[in-house]
mmCIF file of the N, C-alpha and C atoms, coordinates in Angstrom:
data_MODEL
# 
_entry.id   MODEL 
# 
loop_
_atom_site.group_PDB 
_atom_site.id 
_atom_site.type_symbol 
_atom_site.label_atom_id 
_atom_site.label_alt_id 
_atom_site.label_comp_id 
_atom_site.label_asym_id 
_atom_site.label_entity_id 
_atom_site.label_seq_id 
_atom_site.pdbx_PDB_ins_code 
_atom_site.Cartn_x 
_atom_site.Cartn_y 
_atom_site.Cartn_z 
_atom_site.occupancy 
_atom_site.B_iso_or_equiv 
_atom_site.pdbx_formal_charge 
_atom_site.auth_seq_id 
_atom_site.auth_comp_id 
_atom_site.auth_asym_id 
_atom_site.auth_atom_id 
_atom_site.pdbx_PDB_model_num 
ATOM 1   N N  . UNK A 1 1  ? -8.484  16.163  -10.951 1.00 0.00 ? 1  UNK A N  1 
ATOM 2   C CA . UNK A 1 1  ? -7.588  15.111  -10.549 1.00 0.00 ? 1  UNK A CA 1 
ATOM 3   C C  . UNK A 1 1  ? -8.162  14.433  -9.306  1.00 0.00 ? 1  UNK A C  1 
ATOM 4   N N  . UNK A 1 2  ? -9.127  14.003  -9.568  1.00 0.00 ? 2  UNK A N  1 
ATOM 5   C CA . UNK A 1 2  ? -9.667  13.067  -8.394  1.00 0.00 ? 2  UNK A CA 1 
ATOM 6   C C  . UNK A 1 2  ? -8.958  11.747  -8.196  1.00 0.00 ? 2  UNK A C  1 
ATOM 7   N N  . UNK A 1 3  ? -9.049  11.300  -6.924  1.00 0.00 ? 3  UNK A N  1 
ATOM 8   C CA . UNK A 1 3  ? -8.329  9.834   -6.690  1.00 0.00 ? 3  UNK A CA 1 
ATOM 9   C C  . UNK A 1 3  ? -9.572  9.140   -6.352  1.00 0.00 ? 3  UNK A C  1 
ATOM 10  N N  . UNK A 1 4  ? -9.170  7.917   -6.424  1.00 0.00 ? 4  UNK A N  1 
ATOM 11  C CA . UNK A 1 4  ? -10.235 7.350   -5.622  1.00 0.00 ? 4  UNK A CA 1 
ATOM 12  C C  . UNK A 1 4  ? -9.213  5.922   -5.109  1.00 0.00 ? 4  UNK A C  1 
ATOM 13  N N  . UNK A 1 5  ? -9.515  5.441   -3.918  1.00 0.00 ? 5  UNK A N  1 
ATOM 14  C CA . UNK A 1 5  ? -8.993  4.603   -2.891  1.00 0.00 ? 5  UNK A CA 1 
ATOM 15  C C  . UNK A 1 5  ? -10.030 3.445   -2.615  1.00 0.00 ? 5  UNK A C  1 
ATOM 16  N N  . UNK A 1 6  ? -9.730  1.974   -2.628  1.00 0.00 ? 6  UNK A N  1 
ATOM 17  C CA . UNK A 1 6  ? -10.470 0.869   -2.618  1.00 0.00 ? 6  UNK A CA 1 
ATOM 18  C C  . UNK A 1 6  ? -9.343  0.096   -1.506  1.00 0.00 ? 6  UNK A C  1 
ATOM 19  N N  . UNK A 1 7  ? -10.689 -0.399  -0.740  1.00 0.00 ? 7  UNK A N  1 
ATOM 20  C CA . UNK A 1 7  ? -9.231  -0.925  0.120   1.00 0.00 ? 7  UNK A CA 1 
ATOM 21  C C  . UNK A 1 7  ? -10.135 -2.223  0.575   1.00 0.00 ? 7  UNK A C  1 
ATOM 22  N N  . UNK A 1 8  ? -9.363  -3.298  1.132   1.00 0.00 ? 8  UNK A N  1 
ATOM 23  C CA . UNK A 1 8  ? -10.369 -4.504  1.567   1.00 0.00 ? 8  UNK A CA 1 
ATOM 24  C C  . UNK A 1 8  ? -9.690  -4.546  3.129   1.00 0.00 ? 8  UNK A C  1 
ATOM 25  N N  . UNK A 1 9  ? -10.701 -5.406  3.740   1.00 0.00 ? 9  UNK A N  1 
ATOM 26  C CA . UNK A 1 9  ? -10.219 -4.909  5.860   1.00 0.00 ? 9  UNK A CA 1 
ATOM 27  C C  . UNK A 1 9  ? -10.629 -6.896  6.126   1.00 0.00 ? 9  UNK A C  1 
ATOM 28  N N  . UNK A 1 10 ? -9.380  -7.384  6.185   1.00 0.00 ? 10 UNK A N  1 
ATOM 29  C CA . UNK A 1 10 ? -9.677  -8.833  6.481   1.00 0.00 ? 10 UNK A CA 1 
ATOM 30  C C  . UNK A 1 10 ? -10.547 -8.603  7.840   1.00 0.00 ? 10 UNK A C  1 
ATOM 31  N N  . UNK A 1 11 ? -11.216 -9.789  8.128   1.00 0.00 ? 11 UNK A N  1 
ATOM 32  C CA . UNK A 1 11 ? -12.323 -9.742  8.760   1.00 0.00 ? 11 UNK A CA 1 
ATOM 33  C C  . UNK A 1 11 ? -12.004 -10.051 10.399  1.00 0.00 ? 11 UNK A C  1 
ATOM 34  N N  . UNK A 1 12 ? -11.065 -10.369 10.208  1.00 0.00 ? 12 UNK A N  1 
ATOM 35  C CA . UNK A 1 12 ? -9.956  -10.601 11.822  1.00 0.00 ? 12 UNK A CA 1 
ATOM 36  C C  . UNK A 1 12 ? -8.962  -9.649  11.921  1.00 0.00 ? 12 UNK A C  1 
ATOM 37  N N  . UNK A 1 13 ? -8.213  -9.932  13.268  1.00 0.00 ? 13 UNK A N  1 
ATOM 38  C CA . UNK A 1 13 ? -7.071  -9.188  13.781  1.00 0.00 ? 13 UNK A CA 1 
ATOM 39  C C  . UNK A 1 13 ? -5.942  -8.968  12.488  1.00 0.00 ? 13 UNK A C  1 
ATOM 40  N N  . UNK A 1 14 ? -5.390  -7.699  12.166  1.00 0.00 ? 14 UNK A N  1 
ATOM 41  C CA . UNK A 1 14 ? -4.431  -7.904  11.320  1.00 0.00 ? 14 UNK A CA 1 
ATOM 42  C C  . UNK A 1 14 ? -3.196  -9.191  11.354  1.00 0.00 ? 14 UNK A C  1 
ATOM 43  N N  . UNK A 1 15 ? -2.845  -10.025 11.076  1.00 0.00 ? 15 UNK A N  1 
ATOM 44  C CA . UNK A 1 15 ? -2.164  -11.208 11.364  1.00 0.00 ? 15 UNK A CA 1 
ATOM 45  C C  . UNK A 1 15 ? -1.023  -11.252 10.061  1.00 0.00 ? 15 UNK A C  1 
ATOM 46  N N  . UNK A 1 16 ? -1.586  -12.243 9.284   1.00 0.00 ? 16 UNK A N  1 
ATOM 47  C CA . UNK A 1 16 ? -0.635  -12.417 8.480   1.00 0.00 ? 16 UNK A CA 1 
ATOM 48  C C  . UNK A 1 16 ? -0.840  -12.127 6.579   1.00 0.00 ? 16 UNK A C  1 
ATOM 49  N N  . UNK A 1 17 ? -2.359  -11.573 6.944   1.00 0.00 ? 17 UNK A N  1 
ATOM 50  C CA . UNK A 1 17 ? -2.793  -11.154 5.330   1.00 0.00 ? 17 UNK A CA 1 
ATOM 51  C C  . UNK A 1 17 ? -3.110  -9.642  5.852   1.00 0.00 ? 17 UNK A C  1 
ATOM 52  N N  . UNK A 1 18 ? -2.687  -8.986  4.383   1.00 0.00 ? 18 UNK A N  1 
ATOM 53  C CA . UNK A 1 18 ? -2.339  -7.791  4.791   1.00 0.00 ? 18 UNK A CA 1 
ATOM 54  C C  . UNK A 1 18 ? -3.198  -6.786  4.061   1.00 0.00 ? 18 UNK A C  1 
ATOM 55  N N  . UNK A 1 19 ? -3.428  -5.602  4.808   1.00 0.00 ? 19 UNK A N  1 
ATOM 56  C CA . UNK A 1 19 ? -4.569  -4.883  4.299   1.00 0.00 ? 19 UNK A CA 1 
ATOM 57  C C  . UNK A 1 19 ? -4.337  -3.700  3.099   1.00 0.00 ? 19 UNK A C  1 
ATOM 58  N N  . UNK A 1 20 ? -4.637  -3.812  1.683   1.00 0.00 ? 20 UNK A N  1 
ATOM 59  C CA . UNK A 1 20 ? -5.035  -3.625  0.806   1.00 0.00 ? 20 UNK A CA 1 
ATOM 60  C C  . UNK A 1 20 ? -5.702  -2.375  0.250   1.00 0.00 ? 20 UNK A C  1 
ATOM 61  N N  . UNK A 1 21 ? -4.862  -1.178  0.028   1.00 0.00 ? 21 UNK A N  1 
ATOM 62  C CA . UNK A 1 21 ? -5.527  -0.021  -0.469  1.00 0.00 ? 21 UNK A CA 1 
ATOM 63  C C  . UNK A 1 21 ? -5.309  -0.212  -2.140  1.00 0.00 ? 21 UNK A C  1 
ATOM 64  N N  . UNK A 1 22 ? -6.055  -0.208  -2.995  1.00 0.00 ? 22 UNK A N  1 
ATOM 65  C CA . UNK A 1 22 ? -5.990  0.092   -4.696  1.00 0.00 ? 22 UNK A CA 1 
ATOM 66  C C  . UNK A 1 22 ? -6.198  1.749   -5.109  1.00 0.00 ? 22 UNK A C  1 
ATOM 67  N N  . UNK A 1 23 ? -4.985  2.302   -5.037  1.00 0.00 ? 23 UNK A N  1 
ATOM 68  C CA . UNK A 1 23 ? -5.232  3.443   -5.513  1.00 0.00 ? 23 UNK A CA 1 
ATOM 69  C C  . UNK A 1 23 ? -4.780  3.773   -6.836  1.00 0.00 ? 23 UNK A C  1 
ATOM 70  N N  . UNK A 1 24 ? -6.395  4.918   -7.514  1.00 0.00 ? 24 UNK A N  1 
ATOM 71  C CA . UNK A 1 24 ? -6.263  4.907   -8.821  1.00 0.00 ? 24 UNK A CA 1 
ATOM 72  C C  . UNK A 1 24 ? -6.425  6.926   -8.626  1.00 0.00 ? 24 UNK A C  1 
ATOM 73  N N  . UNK A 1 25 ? -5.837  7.234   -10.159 1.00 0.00 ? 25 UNK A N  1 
ATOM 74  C CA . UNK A 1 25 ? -6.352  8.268   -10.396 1.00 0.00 ? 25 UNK A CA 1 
ATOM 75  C C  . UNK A 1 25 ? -6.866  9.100   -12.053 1.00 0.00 ? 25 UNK A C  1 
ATOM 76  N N  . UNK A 1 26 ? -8.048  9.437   -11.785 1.00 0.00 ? 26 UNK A N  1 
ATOM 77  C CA . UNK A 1 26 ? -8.269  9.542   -13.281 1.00 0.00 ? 26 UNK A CA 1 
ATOM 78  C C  . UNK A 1 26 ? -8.903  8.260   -14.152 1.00 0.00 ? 26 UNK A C  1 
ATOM 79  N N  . UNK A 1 27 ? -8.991  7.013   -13.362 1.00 0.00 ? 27 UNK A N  1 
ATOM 80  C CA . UNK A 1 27 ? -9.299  5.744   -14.462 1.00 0.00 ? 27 UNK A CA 1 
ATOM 81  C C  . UNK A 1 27 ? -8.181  5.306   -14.018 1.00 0.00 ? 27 UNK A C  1 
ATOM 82  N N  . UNK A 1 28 ? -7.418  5.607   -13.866 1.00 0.00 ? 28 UNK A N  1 
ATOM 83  C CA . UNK A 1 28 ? -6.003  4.766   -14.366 1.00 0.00 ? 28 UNK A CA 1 
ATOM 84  C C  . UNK A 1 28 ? -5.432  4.047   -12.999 1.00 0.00 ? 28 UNK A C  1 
ATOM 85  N N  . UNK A 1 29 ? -5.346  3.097   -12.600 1.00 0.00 ? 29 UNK A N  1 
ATOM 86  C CA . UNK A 1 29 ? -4.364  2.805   -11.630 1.00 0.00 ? 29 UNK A CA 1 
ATOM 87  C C  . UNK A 1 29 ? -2.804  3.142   -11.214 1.00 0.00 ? 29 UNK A C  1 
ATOM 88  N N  . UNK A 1 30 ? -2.833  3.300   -10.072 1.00 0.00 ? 30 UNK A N  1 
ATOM 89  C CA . UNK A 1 30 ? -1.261  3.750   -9.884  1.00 0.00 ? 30 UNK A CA 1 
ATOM 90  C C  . UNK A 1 30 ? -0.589  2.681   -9.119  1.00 0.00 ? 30 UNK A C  1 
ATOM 91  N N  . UNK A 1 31 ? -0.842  2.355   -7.899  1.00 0.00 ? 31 UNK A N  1 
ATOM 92  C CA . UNK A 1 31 ? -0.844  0.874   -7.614  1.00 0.00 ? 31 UNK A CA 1 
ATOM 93  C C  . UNK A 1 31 ? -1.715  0.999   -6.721  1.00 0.00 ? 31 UNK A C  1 
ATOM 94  N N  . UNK A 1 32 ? -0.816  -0.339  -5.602  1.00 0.00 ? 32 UNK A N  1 
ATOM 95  C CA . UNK A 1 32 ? -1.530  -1.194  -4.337  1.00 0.00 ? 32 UNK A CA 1 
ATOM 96  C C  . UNK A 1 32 ? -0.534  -0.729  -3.542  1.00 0.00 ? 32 UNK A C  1 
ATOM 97  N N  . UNK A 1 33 ? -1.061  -0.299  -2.246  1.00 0.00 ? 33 UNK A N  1 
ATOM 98  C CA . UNK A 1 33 ? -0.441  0.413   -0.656  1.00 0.00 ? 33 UNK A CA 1 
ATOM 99  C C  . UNK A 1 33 ? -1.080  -1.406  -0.037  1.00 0.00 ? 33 UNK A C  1 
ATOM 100 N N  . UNK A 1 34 ? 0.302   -2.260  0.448   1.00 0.00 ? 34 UNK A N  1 
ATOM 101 C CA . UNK A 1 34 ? -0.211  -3.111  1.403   1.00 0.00 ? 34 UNK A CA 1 
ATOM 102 C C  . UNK A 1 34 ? 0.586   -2.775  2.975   1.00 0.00 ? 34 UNK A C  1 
ATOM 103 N N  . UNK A 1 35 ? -0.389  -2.783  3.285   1.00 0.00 ? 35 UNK A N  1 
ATOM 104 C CA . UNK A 1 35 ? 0.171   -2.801  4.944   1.00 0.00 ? 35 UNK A CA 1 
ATOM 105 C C  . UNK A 1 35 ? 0.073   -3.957  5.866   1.00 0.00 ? 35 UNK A C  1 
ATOM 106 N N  . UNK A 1 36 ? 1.295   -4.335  6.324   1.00 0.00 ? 36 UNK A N  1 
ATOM 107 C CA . UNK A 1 36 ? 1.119   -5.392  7.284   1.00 0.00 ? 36 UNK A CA 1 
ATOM 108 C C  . UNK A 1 36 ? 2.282   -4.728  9.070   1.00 0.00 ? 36 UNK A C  1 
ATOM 109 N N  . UNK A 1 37 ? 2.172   -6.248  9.271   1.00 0.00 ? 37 UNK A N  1 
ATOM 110 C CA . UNK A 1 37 ? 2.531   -5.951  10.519  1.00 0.00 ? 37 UNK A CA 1 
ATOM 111 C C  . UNK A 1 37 ? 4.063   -5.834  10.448  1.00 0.00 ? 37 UNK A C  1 
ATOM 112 N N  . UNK A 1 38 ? 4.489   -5.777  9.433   1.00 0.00 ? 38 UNK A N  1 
ATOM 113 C CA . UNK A 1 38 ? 5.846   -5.572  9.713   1.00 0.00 ? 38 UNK A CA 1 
ATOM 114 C C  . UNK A 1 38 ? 6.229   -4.557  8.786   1.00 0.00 ? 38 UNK A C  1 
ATOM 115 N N  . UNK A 1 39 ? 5.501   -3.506  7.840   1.00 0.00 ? 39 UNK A N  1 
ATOM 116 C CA . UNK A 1 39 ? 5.839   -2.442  7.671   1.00 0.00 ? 39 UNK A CA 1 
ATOM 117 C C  . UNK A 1 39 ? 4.785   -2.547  6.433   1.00 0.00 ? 39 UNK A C  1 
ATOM 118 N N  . UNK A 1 40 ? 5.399   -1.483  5.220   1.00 0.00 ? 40 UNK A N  1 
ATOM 119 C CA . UNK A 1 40 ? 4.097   -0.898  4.197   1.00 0.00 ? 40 UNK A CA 1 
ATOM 120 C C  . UNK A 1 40 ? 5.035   -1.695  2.871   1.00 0.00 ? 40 UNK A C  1 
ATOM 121 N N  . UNK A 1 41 ? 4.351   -2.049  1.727   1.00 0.00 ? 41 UNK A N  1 
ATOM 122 C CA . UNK A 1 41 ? 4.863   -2.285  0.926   1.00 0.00 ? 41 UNK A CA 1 
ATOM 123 C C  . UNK A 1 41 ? 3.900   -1.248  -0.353  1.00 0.00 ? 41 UNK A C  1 
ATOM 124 N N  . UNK A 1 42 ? 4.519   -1.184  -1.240  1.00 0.00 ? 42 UNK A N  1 
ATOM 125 C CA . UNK A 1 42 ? 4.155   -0.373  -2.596  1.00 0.00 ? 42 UNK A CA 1 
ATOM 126 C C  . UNK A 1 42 ? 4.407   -0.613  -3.901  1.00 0.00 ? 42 UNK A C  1 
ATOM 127 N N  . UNK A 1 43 ? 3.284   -1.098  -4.539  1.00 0.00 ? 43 UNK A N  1 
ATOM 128 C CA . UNK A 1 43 ? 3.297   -2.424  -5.792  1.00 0.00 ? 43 UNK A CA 1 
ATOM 129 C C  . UNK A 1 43 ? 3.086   -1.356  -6.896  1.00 0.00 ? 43 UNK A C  1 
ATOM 130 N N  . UNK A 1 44 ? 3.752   -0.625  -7.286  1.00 0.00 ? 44 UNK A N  1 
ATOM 131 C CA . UNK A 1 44 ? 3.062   -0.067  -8.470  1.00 0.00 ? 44 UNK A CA 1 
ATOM 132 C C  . UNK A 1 44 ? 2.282   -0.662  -10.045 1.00 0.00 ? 44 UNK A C  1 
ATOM 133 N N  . UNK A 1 45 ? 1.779   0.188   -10.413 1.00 0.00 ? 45 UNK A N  1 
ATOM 134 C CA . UNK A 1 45 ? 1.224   -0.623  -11.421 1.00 0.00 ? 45 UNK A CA 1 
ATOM 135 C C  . UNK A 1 45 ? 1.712   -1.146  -12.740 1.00 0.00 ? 45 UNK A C  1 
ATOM 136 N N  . UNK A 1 46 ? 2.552   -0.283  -12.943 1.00 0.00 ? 46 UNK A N  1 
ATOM 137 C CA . UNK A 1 46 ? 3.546   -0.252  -14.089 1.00 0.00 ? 46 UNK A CA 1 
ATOM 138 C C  . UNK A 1 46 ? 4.240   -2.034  -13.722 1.00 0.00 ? 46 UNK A C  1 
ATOM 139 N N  . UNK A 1 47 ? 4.691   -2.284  -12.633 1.00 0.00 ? 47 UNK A N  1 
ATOM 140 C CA . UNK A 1 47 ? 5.849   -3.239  -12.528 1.00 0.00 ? 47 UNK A CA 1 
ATOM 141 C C  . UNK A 1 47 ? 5.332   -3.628  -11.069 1.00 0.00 ? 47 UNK A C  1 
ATOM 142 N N  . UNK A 1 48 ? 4.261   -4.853  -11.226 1.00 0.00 ? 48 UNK A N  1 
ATOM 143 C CA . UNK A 1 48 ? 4.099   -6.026  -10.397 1.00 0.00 ? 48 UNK A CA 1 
ATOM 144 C C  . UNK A 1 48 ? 5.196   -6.515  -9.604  1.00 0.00 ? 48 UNK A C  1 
ATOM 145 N N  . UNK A 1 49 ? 6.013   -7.039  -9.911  1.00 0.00 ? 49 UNK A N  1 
ATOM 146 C CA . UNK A 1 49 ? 7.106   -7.545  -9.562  1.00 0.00 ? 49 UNK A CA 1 
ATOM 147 C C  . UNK A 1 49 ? 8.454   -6.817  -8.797  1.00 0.00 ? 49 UNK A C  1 
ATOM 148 N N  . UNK A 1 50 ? 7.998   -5.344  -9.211  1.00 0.00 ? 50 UNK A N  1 
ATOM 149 C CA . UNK A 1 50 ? 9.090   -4.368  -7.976  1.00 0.00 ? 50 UNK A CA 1 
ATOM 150 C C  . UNK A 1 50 ? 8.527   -3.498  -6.871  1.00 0.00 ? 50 UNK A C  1 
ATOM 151 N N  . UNK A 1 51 ? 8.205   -4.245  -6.277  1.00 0.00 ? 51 UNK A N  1 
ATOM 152 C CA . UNK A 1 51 ? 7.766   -3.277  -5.018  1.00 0.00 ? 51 UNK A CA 1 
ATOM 153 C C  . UNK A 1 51 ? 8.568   -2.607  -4.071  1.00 0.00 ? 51 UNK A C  1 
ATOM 154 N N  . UNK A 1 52 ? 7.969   -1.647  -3.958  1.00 0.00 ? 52 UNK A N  1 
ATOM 155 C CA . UNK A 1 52 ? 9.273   -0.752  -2.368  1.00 0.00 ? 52 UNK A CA 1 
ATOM 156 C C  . UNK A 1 52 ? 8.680   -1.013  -1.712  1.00 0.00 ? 52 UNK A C  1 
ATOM 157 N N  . UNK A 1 53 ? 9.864   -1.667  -0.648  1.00 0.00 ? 53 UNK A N  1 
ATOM 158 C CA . UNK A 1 53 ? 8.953   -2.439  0.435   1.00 0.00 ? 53 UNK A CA 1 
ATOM 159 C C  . UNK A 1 53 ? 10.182  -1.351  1.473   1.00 0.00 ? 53 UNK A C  1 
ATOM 160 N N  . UNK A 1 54 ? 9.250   -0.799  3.100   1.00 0.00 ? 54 UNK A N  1 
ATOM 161 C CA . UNK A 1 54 ? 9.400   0.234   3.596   1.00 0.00 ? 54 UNK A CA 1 
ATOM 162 C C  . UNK A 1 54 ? 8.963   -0.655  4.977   1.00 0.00 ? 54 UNK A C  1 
ATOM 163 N N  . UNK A 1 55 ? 10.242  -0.957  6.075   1.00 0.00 ? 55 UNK A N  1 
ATOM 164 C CA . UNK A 1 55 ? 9.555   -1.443  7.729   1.00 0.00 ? 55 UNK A CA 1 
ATOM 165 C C  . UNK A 1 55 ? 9.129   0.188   8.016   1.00 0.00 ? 55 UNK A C  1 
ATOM 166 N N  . UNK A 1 56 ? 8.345   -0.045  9.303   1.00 0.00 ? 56 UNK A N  1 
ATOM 167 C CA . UNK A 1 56 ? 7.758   0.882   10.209  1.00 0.00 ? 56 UNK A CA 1 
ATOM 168 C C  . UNK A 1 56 ? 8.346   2.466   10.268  1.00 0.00 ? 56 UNK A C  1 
ATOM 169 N N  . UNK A 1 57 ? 9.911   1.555   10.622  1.00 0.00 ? 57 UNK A N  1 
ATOM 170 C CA . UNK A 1 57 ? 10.511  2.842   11.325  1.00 0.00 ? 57 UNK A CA 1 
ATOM 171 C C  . UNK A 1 57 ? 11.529  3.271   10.012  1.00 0.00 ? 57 UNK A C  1 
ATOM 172 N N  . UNK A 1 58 ? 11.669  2.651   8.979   1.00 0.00 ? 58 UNK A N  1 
ATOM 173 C CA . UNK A 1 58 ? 11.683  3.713   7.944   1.00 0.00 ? 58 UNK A CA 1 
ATOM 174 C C  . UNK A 1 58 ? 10.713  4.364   7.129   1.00 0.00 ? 58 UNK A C  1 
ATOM 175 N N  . UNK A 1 59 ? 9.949   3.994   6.986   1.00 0.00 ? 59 UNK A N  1 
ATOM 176 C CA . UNK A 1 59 ? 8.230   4.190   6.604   1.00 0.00 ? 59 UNK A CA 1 
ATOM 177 C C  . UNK A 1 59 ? 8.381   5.665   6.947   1.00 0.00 ? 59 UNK A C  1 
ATOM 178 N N  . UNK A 1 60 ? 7.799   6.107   8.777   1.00 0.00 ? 60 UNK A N  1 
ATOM 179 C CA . UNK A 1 60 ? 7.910   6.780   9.796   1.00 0.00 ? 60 UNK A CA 1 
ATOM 180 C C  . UNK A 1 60 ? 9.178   8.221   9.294   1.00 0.00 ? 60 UNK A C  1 
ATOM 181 N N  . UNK A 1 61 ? 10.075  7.619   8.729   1.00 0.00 ? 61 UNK A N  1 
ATOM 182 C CA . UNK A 1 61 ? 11.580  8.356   8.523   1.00 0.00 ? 61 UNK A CA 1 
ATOM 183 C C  . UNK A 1 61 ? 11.149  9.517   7.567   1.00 0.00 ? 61 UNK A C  1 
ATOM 184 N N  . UNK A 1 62 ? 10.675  8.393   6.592   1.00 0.00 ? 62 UNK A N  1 
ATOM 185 C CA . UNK A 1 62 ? 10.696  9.237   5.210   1.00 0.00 ? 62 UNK A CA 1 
ATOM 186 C C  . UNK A 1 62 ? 9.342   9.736   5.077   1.00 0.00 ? 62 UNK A C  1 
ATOM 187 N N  . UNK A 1 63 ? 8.141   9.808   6.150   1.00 0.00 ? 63 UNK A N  1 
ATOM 188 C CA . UNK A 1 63 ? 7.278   10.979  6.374   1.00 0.00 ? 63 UNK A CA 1 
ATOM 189 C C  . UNK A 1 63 ? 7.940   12.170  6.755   1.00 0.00 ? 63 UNK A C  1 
ATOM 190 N N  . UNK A 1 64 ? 8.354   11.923  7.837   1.00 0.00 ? 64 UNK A N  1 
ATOM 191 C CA . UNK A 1 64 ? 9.393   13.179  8.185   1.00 0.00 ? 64 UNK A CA 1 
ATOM 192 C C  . UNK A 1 64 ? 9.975   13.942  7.652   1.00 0.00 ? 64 UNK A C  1 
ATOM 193 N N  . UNK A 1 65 ? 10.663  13.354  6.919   1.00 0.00 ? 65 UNK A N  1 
ATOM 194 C CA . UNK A 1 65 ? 11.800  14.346  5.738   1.00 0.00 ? 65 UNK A CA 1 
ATOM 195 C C  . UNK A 1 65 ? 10.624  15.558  4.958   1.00 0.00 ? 65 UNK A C  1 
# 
């Protein structure tokens, strides 16, 4: 069960385009981890269109638990 992680690093200060992990496992994609400055969002692959989108300090929360 290997993963493998692709990520792109805009070439400036994080601002307003947001940085980009593609994580797959097995071949298969699972989704996209975007991170910006105002918290993490999580695009799965199955369903483009529903992302869990997570600010900072709940992000932060639900490591914890």
């Amino acid at each position: 069960m290997a993963h493998k992680v692709y990520f792109s690093v805009p070439e400036k200060q994080l601002q307003s385009t947001d940085l980009v992990f593609s994580i797959s496992e097995d071949g298969q994609k699972l989704g996209e981890l975007h991170i910006s400055r105002g918290g993490v969002d999580w695009w799965p692959s199955y369903a483009k269109s529903k992302k869990r989108k997570f600010s900072w300090k709940r992000f932060a929360k639900l490591l914890e638990e």
